[in-house]
C-alpha positions as CSV (number, residue, x, y, z in Angstrom):
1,X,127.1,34.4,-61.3
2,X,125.8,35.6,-58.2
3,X,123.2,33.2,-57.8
4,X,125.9,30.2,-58.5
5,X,128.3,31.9,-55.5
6,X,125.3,32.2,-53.0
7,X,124.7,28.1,-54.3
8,X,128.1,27.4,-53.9
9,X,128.0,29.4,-50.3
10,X,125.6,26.8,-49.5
11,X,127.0,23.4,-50.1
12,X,130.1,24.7,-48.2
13,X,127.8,25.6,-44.9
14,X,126.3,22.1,-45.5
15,X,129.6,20.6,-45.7
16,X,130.9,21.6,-43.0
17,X,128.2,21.2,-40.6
18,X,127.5,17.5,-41.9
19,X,131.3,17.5,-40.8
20,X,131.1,18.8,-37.4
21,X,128.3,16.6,-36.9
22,X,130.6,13.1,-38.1
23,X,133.2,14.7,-35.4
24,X,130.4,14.6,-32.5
25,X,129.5,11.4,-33.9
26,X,133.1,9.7,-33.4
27,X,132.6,10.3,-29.6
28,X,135.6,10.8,-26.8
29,X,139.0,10.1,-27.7
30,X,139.6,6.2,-26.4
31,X,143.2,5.8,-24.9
32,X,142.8,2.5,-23.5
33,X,141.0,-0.9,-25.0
34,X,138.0,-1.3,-23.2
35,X,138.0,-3.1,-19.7
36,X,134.6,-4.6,-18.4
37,X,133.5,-6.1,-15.2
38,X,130.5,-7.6,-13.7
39,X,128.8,-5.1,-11.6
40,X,129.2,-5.6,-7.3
41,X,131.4,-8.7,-8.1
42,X,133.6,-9.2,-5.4
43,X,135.9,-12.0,-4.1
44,X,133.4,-13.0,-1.2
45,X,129.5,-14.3,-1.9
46,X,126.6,-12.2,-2.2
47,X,124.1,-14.1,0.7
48,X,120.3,-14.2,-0.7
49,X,118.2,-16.1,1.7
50,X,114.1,-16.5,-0.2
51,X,111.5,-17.7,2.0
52,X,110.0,-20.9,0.8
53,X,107.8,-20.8,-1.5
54,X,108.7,-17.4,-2.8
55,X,111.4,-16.1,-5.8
56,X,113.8,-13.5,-5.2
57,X,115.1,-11.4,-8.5
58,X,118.4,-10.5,-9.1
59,X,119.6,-7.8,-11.5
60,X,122.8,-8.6,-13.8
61,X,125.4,-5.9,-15.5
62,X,128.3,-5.0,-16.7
63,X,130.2,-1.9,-16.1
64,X,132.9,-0.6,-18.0
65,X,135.9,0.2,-15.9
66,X,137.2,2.0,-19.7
67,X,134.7,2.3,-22.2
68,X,134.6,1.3,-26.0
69,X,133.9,2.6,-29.2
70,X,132.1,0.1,-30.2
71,X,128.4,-1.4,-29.6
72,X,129.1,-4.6,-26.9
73,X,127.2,-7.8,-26.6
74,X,128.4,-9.4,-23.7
75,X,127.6,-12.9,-22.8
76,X,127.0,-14.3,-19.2
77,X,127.2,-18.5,-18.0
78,X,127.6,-20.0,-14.9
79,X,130.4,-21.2,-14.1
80,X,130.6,-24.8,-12.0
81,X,134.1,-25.1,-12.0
82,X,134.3,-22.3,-9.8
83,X,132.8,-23.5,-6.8
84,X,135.9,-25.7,-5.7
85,X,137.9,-22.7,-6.3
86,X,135.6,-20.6,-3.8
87,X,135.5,-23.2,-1.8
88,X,139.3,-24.1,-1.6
89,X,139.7,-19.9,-0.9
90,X,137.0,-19.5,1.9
91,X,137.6,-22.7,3.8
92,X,133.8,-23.4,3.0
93,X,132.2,-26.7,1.2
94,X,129.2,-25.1,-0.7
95,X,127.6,-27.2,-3.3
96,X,126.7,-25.5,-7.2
97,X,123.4,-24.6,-7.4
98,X,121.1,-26.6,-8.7
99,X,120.1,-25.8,-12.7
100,X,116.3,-25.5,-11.6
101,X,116.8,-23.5,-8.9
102,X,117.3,-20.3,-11.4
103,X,116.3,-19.0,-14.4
104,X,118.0,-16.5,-16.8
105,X,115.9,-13.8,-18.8
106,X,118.6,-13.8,-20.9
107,X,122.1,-13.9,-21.2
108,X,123.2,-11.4,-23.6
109,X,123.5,-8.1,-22.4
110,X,124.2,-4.9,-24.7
111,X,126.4,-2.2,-23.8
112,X,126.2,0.5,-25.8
113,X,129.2,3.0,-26.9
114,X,130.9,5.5,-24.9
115,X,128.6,4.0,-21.9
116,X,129.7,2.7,-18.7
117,X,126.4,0.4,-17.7
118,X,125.2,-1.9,-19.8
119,X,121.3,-3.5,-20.2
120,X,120.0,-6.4,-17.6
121,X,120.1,-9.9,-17.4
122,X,117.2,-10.7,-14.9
123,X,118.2,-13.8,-12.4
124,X,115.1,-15.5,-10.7
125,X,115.8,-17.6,-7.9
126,X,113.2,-20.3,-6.9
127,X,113.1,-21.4,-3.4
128,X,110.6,-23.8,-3.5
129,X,112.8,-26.1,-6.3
130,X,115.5,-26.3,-3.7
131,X,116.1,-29.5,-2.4
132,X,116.9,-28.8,0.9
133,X,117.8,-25.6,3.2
134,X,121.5,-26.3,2.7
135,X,123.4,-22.9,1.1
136,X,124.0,-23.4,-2.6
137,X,126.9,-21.4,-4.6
138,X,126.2,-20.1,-7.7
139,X,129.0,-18.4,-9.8
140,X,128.5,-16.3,-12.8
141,X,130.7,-15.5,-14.9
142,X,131.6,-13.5,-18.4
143,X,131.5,-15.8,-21.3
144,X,132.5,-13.8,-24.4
145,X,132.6,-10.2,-25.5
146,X,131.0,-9.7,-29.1
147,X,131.4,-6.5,-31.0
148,X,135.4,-5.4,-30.2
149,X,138.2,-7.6,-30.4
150,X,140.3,-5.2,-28.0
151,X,138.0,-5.4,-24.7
152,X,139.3,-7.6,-21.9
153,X,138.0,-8.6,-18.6
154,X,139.1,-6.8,-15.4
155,X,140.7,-9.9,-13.2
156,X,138.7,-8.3,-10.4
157,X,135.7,-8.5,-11.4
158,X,135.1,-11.3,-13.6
159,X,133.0,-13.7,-11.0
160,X,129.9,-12.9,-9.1
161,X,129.0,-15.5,-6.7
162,X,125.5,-16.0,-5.3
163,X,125.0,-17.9,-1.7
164,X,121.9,-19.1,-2.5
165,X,119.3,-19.9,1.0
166,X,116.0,-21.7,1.3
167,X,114.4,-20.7,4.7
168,X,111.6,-22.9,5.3
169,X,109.1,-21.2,8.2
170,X,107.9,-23.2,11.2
171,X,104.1,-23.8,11.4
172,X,102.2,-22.9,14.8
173,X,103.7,-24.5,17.9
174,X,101.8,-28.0,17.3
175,X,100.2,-26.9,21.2
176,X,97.9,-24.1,19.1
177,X,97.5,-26.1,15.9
178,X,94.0,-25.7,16.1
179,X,91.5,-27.2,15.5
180,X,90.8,-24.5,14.1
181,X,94.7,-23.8,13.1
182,X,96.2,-20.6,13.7
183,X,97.5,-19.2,9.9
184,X,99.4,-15.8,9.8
185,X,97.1,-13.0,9.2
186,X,96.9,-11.0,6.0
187,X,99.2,-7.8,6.6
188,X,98.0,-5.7,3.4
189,X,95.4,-3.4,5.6
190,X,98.0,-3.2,8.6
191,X,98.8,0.0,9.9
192,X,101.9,1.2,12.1
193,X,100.4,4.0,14.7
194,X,103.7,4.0,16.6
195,X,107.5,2.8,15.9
196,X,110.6,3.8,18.1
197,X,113.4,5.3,16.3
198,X,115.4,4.0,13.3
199,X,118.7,4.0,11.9
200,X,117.9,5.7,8.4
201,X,117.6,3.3,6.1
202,X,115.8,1.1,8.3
203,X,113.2,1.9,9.6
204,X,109.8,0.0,10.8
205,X,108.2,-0.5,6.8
206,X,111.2,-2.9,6.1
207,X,109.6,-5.3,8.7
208,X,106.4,-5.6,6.2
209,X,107.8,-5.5,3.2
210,X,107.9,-9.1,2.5
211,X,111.6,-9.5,2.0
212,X,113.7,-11.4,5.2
213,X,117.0,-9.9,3.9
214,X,115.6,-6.3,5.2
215,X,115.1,-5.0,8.0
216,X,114.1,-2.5,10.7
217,X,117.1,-1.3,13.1
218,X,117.9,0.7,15.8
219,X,121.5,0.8,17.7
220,X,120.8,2.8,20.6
221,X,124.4,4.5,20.8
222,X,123.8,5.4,17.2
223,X,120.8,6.8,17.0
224,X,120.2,8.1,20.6
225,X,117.0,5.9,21.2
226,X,117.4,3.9,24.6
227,X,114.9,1.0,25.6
228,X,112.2,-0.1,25.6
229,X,111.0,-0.1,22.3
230,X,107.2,0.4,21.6
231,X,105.4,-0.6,18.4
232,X,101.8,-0.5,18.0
233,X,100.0,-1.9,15.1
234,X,96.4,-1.7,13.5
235,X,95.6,-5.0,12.6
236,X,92.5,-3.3,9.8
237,X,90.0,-5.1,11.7
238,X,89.1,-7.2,14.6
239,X,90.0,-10.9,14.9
240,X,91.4,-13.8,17.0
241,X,94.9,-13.0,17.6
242,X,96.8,-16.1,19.0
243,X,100.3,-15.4,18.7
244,X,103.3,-13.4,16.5
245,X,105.8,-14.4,14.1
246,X,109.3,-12.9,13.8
247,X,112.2,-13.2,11.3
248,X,114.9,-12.2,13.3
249,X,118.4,-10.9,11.6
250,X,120.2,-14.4,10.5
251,X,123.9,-13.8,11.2
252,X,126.1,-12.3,8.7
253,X,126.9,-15.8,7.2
254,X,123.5,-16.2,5.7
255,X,122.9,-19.7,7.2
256,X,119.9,-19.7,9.1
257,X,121.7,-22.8,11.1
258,X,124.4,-20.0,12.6
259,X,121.1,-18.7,14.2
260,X,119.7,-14.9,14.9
261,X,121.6,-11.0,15.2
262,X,120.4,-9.0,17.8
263,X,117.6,-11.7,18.8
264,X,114.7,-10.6,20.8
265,X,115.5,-11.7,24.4
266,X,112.8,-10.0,26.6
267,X,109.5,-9.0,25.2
268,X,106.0,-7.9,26.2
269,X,102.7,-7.7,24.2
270,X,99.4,-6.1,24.6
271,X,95.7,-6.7,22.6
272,X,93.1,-4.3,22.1
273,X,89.8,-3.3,20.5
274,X,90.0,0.1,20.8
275,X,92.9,3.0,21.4
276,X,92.8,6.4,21.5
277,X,95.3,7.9,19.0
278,X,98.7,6.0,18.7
279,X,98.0,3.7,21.9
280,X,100.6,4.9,23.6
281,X,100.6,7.1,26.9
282,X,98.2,6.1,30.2
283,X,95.4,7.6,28.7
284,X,95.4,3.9,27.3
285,X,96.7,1.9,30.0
286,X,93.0,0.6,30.3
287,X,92.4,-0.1,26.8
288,X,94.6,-2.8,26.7
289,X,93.1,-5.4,28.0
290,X,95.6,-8.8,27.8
291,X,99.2,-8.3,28.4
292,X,101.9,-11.3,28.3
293,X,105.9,-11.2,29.0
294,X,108.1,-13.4,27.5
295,X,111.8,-14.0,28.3
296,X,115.1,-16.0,27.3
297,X,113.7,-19.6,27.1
298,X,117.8,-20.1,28.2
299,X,116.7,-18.6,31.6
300,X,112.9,-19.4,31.7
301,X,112.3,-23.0,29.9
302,X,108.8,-22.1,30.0
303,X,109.3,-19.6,27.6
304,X,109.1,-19.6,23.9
305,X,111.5,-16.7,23.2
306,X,114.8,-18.1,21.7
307,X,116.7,-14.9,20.7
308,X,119.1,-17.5,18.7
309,X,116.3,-18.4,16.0
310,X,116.1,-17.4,12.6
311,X,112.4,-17.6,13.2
312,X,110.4,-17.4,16.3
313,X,106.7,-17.9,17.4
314,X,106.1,-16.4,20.8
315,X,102.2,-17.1,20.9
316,X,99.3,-16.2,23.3
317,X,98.1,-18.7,26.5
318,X,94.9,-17.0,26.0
319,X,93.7,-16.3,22.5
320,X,92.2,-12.8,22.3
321,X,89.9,-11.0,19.7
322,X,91.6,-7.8,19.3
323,X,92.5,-5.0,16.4
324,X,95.1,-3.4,18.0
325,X,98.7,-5.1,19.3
326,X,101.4,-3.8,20.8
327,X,104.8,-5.1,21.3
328,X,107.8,-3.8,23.5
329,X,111.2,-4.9,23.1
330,X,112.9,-4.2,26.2
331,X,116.3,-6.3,25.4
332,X,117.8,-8.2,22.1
333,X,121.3,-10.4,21.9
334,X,124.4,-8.9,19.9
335,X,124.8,-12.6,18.6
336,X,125.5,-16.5,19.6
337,X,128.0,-15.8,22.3
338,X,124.5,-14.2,24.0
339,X,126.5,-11.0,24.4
340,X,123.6,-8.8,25.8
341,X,125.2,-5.7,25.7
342,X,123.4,-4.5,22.4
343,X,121.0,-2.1,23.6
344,X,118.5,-1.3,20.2
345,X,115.9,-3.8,18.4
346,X,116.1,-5.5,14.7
347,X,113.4,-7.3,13.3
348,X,113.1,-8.7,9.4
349,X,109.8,-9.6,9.1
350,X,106.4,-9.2,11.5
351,X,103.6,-11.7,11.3
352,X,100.7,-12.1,13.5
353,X,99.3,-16.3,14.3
354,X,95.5,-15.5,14.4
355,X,92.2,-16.3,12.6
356,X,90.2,-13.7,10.0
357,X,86.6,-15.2,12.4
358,X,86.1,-14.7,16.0
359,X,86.4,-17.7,17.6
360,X,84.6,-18.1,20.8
């Protein structure tokens, strides 16, 4: 009898722990049907400007505002219709993206239960299928909900739109196309020895990072760094240097046609062989051996410095062989009313015109 009580002892332990393991199973206590939203979707377009003839990824999710019980498939489209309705709200007259300008990895996602994020649909943009570098609107939107009947949509953030730019980069200035022509350097074995002061966030690597929708930034007030602004580079090696490249900030728009932020308006450059330590100081004053100023072209026609252009190609009279550059910013433009009272730098991208041989 004792060995069927201890038996029966048993089975009720094993009851009740497969029990109190069905109650953790059955999750938080839902109050609400489940309410899902596509993740930074907002009433205003997300601007993605791609250098031609590069991609740009873009990650797609869904949130749950209130979450479900229930395993969630939810399914993305695009969704043309909408780009009247943007249009007609925003005063603007963007055209849908064209269909071989993206790709979807997918366009299920799966959210599990009890979660809040769900898995990614992957969106690859493709500059170099663009027909031109006119702005393109691409809205995507929630297509169905699989898995429970009682989730709905929050009205909020049902649409995310993507501005969609092709930035095309000027060659040489056709006065230094060669022969042999100038091509921008390879930057992988580039070095920064000295930077000025950043805003966090931004600081100098976003200028190499091969991405024009960074960038490196400094507001003077901000950050307590006044002008000028020194960077010194190791270019890995010596070669020809003929000139530089910069992606400056486009406006806030994303159209590179509204022109430059904070556009380089007064700039010096130096070359050099050899430095000692970060270049800096007048223990190298000597070691830099070609120096060149450039100014607003508004003010000096001569000039090639146009602190209004998306891109800009401020290049050498005098080619130099050189491993070591330097640049000073000593002013930049707040925007196109030439307002020059920003006092800091911003630059997207860095690239140097020159040649891998020495040319004589």
């Amino acid at each position: 009898m004792k060995r069927y009580a201890n038996m029966r002892l048993l089975a009720a332990v094993a009851l009740l722990i497969a029990a109190a393991g069905c109650k953790d199973d059955e999750g938080p206590t839902l109050g609400q049907p489940a309410l899902l939203s596509i993740q930074d979707a907002t009433a205003d377009a997300e601007v993605i400007t791609v250098e031609s003839p590069k991609k740009q990824t873009l990650d797609i999710r869904v949130e749950a505002e209130q979450i479900s019980g229930n395993y969630i498939t939810v399914v993305f489209k695009t969704a043309p219709e909408l780009v009247g309705t943007y249009n007609a709200a925003h005063g603007t007259s963007y055209k849908l993206c064209p269909s071989e300008a993206y790709e979807f990895s997918t366009t299920e996602v799966m959210l599990p239960r009890y979660n809040t994020l769900s898995s990614t649909m992957k969106v690859e943009l493709f500059s170099e299928r663009m027909p031109d570098e006119e702005p393109y609107l691409l809205p995507i939107t929630i297509d169905s909900i699989k898995g429970d009947s009682q989730a709905t949509v929050s009205p909020t953030g049902s649409v995310r739109y993507i501005l969609f730019n092709k930035l095309v980069k000027p060659g040489p200035p056709a006065k230094w196309a060669g022969p042999p022509a100038p091509v921008l350097l390879e930057r992988s074995g580039w070095k920064v020895l000295a930077a000025p002061k950043a805003k966090p966030n931004y600081e100098v690597e976003k200028m190499f990072d091969e991405d024009i929708n960074t960038f490196g930034y400094c507001n003077a007030d901000e950050e307590k760094a006044d002008p000028p602004y020194d960077f010194v580079i190791d270019l890995g090696k010596e070669v020809t240097v003929r000139g530089f490249q910069f992606n400056q900030r486009y406006m806030t728009t994303g159209k590179p046609e509204d022109g430059a932020r904070y556009g380089i308006a007064h700039l010096e450059v130096w070359t050099a062989k050899e430095i000692a330590g970060d270049g800096l100081g007048a223990a190298n004053d000597a070691n830099w051996t070609y120096t060149q100023t450039y100014r607003d072209n508004r003010t000096d026609p001569d000039s090639p410095l146009d602190p209004m252009g998306v891109v800009i190609s401020p290049m050498l009279d005098d080619y130099q062989h050189a491993r070591y550059v330097r640049l000073r910013i000593h002013a930049s433009y707040t925007n196109k009313t030439y307002n020059p009272t920003f006092r800091g730098w911003c630059i997207a991208e860095l690239n140097v015109w020159g040649n891998n041989e020495l040319l004589e």
